[in-house]
N, C-alpha and C positions, 0 to 999 in steps of 0.2 A: 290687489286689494285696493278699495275705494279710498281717501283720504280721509274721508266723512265715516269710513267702519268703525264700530264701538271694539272689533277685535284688537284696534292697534293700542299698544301696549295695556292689554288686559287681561296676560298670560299671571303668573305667577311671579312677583318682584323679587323673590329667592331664588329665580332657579339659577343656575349655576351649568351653562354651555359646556361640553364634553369638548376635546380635541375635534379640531374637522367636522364637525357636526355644523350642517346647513340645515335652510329652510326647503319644502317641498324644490322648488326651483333652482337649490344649489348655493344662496346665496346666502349672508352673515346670520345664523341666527338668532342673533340679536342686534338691532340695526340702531336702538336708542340704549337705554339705560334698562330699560323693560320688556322683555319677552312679549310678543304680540300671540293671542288664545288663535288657534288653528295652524294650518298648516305653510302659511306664510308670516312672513315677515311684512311691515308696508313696504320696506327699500326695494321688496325685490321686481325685477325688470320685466317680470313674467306674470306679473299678478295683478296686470290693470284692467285696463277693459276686457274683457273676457270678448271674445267676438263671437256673433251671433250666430245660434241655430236658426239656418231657414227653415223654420217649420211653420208659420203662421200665427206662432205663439208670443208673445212682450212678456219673456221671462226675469226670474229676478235674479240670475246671475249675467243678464245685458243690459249695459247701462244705458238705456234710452232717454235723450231728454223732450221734455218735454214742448215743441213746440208750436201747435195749435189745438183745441180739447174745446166741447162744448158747440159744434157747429151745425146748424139745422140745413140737412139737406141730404144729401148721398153718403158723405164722409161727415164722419161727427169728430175726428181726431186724427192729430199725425206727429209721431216722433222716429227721431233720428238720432245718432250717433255715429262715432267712427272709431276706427283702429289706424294702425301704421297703414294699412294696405289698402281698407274698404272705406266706404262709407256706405252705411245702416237705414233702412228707411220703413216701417212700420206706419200702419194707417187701417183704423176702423172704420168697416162701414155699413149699411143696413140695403136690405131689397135685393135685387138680379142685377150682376153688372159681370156681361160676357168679356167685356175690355177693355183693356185700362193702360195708363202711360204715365210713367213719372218722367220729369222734365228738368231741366237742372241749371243754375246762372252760376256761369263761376267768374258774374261780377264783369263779365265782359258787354259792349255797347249795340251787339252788330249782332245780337241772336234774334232770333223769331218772338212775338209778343203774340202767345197763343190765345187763351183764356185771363192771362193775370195783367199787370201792369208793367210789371218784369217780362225782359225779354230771355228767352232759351236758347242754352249754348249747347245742349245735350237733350235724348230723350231714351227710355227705356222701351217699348214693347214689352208689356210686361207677361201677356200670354205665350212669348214668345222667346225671352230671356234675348231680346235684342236691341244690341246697341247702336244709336243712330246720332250720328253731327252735324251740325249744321253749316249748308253750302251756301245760302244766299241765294240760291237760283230757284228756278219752277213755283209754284204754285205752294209747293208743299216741299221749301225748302231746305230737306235734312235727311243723307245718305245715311243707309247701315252701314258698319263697321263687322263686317263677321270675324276678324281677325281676336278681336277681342270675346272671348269664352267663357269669362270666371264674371262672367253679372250672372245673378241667378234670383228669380224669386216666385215667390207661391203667392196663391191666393183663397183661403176657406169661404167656409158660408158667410163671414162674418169679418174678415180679416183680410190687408195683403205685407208681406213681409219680402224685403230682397237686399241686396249689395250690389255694389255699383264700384268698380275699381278706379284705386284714384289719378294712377295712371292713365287711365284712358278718358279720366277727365279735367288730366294738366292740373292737376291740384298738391300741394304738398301739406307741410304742417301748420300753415297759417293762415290766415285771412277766414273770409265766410265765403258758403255756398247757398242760392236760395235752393229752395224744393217747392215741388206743385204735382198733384194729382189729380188726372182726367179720369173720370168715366165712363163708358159708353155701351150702347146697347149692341146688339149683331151687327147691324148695319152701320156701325161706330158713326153713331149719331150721339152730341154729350149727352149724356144725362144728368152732370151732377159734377163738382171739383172741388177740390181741398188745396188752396184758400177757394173762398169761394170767388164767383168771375169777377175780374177788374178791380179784387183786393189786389195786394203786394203779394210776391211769393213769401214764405216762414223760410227765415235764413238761421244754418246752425253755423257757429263759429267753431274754427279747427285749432287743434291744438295738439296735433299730432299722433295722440291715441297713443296705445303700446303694442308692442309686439306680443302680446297673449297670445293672440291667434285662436285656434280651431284644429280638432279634426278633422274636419272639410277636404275635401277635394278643386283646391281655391288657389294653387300653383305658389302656394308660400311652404317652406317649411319650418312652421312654427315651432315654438319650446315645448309647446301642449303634447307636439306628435313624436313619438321613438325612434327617428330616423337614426339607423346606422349606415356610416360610410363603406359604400361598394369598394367605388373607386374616384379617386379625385386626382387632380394635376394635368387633364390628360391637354394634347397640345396636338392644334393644328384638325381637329375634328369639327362635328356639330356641338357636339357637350364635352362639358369640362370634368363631369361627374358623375355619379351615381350612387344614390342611396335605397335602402328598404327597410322595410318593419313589417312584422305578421302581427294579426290577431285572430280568434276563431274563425273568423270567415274570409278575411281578404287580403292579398299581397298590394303592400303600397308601392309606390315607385315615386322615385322624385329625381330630378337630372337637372344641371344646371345647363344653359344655351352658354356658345361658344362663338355663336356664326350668326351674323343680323339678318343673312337670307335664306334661314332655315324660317321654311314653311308647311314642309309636311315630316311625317316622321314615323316609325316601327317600331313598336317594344317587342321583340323576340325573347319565345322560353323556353329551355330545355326542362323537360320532369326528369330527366336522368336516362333518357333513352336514347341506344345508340342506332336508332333505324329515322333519326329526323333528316333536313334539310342543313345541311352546312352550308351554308348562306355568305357570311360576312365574317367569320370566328371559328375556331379550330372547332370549337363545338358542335352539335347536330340539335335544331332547335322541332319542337315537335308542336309548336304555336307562333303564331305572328298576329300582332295585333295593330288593325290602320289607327292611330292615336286621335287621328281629325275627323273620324268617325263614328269611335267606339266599337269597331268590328273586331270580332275573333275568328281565326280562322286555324283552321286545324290541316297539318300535314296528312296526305295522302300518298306520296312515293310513285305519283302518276304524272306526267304531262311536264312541261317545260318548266313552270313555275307550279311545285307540286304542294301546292296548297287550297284549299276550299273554304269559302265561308262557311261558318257553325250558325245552324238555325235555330242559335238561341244563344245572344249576346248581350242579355240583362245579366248586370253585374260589373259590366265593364264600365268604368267613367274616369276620364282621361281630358284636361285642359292643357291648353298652352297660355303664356304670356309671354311678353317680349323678353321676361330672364328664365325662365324655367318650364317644364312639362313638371305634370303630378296627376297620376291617376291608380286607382284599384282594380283589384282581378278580382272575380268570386274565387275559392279556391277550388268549389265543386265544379266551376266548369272547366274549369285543366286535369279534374279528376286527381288533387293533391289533398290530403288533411295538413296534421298540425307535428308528423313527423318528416324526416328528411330533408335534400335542400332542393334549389330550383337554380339553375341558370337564367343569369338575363343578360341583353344586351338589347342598346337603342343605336339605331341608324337615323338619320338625317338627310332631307330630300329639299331639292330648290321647290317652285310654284312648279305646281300641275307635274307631281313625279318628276323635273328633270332633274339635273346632275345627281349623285352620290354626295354630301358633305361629310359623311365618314362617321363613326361612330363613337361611342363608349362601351366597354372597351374598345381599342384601338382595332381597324385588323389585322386581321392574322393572329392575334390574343387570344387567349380563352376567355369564355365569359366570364361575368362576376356572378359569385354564386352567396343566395343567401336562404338561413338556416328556416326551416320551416317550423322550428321548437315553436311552441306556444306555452307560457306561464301563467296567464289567465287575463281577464280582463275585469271591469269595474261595473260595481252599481250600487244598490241598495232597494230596502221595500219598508212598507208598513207593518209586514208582521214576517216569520220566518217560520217553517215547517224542514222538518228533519228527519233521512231514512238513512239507513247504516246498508254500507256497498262492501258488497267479495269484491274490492276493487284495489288493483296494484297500490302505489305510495303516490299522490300524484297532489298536485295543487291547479287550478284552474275558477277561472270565471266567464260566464258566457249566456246570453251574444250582449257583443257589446258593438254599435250604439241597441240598447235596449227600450223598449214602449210596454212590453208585460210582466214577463218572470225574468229575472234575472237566477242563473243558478252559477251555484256557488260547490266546487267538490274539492275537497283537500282528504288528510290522514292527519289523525291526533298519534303520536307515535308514544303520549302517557295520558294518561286520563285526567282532565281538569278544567280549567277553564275555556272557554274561548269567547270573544267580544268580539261583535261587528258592529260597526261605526257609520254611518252615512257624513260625510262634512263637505257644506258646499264652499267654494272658493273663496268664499268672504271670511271663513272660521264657523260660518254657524251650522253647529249640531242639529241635524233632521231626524236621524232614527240611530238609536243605541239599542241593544241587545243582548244578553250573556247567557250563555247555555254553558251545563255542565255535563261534560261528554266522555266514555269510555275511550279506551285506545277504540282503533279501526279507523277506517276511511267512512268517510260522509258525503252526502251530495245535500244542501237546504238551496228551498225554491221560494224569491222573493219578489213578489210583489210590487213594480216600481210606477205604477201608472195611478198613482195619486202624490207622485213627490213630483217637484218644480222641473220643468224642462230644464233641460241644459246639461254642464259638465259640472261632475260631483268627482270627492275621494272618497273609498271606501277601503277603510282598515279592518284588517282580519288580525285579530292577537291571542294567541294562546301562548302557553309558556315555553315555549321553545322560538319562537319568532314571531314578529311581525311582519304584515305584508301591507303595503300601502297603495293601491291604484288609484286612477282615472278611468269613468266612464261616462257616455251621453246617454241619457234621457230622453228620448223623445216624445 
């Protein structure tokens, strides 16, 4: 929550805290004299800057500040922000521009003076989500970095949005960064930049941001996401760890690095079948997947290394950073739903496949296995439509991140009320609702592609329980 939200202490000055009862985040809640209206508290640790969807979008649950607006030329605007981990960079613009470069001073003497009066210590490729520092040497003095994976940014008709890790550009929680955006046409010839040429760069001041985080696929494992511990402690391998979470569509993976000369790396899975590849782990794994790639590759039970690539590895998205690996699986292309469990295990490789650095589990270990249950996932809509299902006793929500219908199927197990809630991060109430419903089971299909990007809660309450999630917007 903002500091500046009208939510903090706007709750109710009666209310009276139950035993153990925290805010959405786990934290006091009550952190002053007065209840704060929504689902957090201000104290809590979880609820500051929300970190950004890269979708193209300058939504209202990321705080973007404001630092240059009103500019006649290619870019008419450009704001930024950061978290613990990124730093945010948004920028409008008008007309064709095949490609662009954000450029970065972090206040050092000895960078490149491209377009501004400020010299660049960093640059993006932004068609190409590649990061590049600067050598001093050539014509065109500034090497990529491909070791670095979690920059990532979009660009619309009208708009470009990205992050920029702040590890990889030596920056911590204080001081300032300038910022600068080029334009250019195919021939990357400029067209146009924000500042404009032989202004100063627009410099944001840091101030550490929060660990809020993101669902993303961004090598953190934030408070936002349901990471459960596989396995941790391990010793003398590549990773120290292993965690997972399901939702309707994807298995997440997260693993802490162990070893500074891990470079390449395997997330190996068993679906429960005993005709796989026993590889590395008493287990028999019936997928392998190259992390530094994004390949899936499926067991065959043929040839020395009995596996093939699958010709069709959309779904898979997989970063490294210098403390951790994080990526998803679709679960349709392991051919798993949202029953039973799955075996994993990560191996760790020096530069260009050499050595073995070992894995998590350990070998010779069984894999770590996690559960495929899914309880549902989050949204909300504008309006809600409702049909009654022959369907078992079941609660769910899906797909989450969401851009159209979000659907919503539980069981009323007595007849009476029920309320859905949309609330965004700040406390404030988007879409209420209350229908009055027989026993049975229900599926209502909502609506979500006129509420604000981003990450919302959405509360489902009838008289037997409440249910409280998270989901993204897009």
């Amino acid at each position: 929550m903002q500091s500046t939200s009208a939510a903090i202490d706007a709750g109710n000055p009666s209310y009276s805290v139950s035993t153990g009862e925290t805010d959405f985040f786990g934290n006091d809640r009550i952190a002053n004299s007065v209840i704060d209206a929504g689902a957090f508290e201000s104290s809590s640790a979880a609820a500051g800057d929300e970190a950004a969807t890269i979708d193209g979008i300058k939504s209202s649950t990321e705080n973007y500040v404001t630092l240059q607006t009103g500019v006649s030329g290619l870019f008419s605007s450009i704001y930024a922000y950061e978290d613990n981990h990124f730093v945010y960079v948004y920028a409008e613009y008008s007309g064709t521009m095949p490609e662009y470069s954000v450029f970065v001073n972090t206040n050092s003497a000895t960078g490149y003076q491209e377009v501004w009066t400020d010299k660049a210590d960093y640059y993006v490729d932004g068609a190409q989500d590649l990061f590049n520092y600067y050598t001093g040497s050539g014509s065109w003095p500034f090497d990529p970095d491909n070791s670095v994976m979690t920059v990532k940014f979009i660009k619309t008709d009208s708009t470009v949005e990205g992050r920029i890790p702040k590890y990889a550009l030596g920056i911590g929680e204080t001081g300032t960064i300038g910022l600068g955006i080029e334009g250019y046409n195919s021939s990357w010839t400029s067209i146009g930049s924000i500042p404009v040429q032989d202004d100063p760069m627009v410099y944001l001041t840091l101030d550490g941001g929060s660990e809020a985080g993101s669902l993303s696929i961004d090598g953190i494992k934030s408070p936002v996401e349901g990471y459960t511990a596989l396995v941790t402690g391990v010793t003398g391998n590549a990773f120290s760890s292993v965690y997972g979470f399901v939702d309707a569509e994807y298995i997440y993976v997260y693993a802490d690095i162990a070893n500074d000369s891990l470079r390449e790396y395997d997330v190996y899975i068993n679906t429960n079948s005993s005709t796989g590849e026993q590889y590395f782990w008493t287990d028999k794994s019936n997928y392998y997947i190259d992390g530094n790639y994004n390949q899936l590759s499926e067991y065959t039970g043929s040839g020395s290394w009995p596996f093939v690539e699958s010709s069709n590895s959309t779904g898979i998205e997989f970063v490294m950073t210098p403390s951790a690996i994080e990526g998803k699986i679709l679960k349709s292309l392991i051919g798993v739903g949202s029953s039973g469990t799955i075996g994993l295990g990560i191996e760790g490789h020096t530069k260009a496949w050499g050595s073995s650095l070992g894995g998590a589990p350990s070998n010779g270990n069984s894999m770590v296995y996690l559960s495929l249950a899914y309880s549902g996932s989050r949204a909300a809509g504008a309006g809600l439509e409702e049909s009654s299902l022959p369907a078992e006793p079941t609660f769910m929500m899906y797909p989450n991140p969401v851009s159209e219908n979000l659907n919503i199927v539980h069981e009323m197990k007595d007849s009476g009320p029920m309320k859905v809630s949309v609330i965004g991060l700040d406390g404030r109430l988007y879409f209420q609702k209350e229908l009055e419903l027989e026993s049975g089971a229900y599926q209502h299909q909502i609506p979500v592609h006129n509420l604000p990007k981003g990450i919302v809660l959405v509360q489902v309450q009838t008289k037997e329980e409440t249910i409280t999630q998270k989901v993204i917007i897009r």
